[in-house]
C-alpha positions in Angstrom: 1.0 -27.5 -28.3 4.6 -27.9 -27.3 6.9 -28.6 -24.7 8.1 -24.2 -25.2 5.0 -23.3 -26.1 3.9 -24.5 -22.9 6.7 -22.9 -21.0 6.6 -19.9 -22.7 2.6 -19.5 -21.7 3.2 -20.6 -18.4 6.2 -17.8 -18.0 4.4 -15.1 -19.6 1.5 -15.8 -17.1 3.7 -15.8 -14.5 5.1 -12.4 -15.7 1.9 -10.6 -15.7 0.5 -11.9 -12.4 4.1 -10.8 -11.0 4.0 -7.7 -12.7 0.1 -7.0 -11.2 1.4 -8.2 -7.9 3.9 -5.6 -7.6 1.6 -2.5 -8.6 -1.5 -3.5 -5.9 1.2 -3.7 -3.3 3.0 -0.3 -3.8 -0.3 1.0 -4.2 -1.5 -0.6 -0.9 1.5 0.8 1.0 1.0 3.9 -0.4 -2.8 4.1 0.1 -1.8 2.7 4.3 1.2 4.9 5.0 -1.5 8.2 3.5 -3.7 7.3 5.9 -1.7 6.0 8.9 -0.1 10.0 8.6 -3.6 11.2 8.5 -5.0 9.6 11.4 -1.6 10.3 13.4 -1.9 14.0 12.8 -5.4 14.1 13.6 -4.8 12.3 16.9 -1.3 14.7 17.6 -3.9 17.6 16.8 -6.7 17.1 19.4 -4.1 16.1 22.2 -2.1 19.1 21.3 -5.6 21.1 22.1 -6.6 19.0 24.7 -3.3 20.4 26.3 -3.3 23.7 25.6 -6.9 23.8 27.5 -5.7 22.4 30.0 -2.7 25.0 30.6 -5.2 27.8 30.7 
């Protein structure tokens, strides 16, 4: 092997473990931020009825 055929294997691994990279973490953020919103609704929801019980 080469001096470039070296770099070019060593740049096209680095590509695809970038390019990997980059898809797990959107699709971590995504995967958090759905179900941080869930678990915030569902804890706004049983206050709001915890209140409304107690204003009757």
């Amino acid at each position: 092997m080469t001096w470039t055929e070296i770099m070019k294997f060593i740049a096209a691994t680095l590509v695809s473990v970038g390019g990997a990279t980059v898809i797990i973490l959107g699709l971590a953020k995504w995967f958090g931020d759905f179900i941080s919103k869930r678990l915030l609704d569902n804890y706004k929801n049983k206050h709001e009825n915890d209140l409304e019980g107690i204003k009757k």
